[in-house]
C-alpha positions as CSV (number, residue, x, y, z in Angstrom):
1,X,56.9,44.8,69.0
2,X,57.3,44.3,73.2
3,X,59.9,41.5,72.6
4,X,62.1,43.7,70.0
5,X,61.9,46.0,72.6
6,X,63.0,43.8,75.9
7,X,65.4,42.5,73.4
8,X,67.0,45.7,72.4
9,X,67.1,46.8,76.3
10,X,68.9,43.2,76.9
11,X,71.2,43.8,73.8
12,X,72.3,47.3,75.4
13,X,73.6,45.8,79.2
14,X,75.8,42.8,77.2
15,X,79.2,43.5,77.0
16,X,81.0,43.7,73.7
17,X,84.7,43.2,72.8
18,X,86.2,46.5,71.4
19,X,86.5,44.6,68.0
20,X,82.5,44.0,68.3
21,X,82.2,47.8,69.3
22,X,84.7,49.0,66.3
23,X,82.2,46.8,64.0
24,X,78.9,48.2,65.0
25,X,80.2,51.9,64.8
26,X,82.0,51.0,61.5
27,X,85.7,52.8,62.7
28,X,89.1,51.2,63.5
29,X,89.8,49.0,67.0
30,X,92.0,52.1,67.6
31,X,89.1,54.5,68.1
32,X,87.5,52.8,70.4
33,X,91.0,52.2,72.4
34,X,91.1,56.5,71.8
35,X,87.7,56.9,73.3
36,X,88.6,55.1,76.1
37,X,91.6,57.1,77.0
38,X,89.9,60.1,76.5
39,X,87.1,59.2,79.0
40,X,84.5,59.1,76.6
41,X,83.7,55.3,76.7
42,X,84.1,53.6,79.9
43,X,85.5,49.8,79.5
44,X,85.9,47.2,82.0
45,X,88.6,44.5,82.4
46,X,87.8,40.9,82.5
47,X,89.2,39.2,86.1
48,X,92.3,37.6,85.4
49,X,92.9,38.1,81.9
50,X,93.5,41.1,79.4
51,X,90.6,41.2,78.0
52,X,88.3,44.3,77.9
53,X,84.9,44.9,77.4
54,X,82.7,47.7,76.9
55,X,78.8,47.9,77.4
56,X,76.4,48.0,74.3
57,X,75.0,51.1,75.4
58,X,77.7,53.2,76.5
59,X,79.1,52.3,72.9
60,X,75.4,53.8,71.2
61,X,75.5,56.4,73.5
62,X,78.7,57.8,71.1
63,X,76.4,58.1,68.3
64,X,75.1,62.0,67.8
65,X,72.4,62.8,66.2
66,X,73.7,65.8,63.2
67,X,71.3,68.6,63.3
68,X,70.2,69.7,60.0
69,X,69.9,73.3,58.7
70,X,65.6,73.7,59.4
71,X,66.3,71.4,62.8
72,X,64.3,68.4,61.7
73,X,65.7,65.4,62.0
């Protein structure tokens, strides 16, 4: 279970194209591109090119937890 775990920590520093990101939180290119200019999701331009790329975990990190009525989860 120690390497799912180094893996998953691994996983989180990649960087992801916005496509990638839109397909793990299941929404449109366009929200990620919102959540960027809203400050929410920091992205990073690639040298030289127009690429842009946004961390694995700053991309999770936009998934909330929905509280539930008796506050167990």
């Amino acid at each position: 279970m120690a390497h799912s775990d180094a893996a998953g920590q691994q996983a989180r520093g990649r960087y992801i194209s916005l496509q990638e990101a839109a397909d793990r939180l299941t929404v449109d290119k366009r929200t990620i591109r919102r959540r960027i200019a809203d400050g929410l999701l920091p992205a990073y331009s690639v040298a030289g090119t127009r690429a842009v790329r946004v961390r694995v975990a700053d991309v999770e990190a936009l998934l909330v937890q929905i509280p539930t009525v008796d506050g167990a989860a």
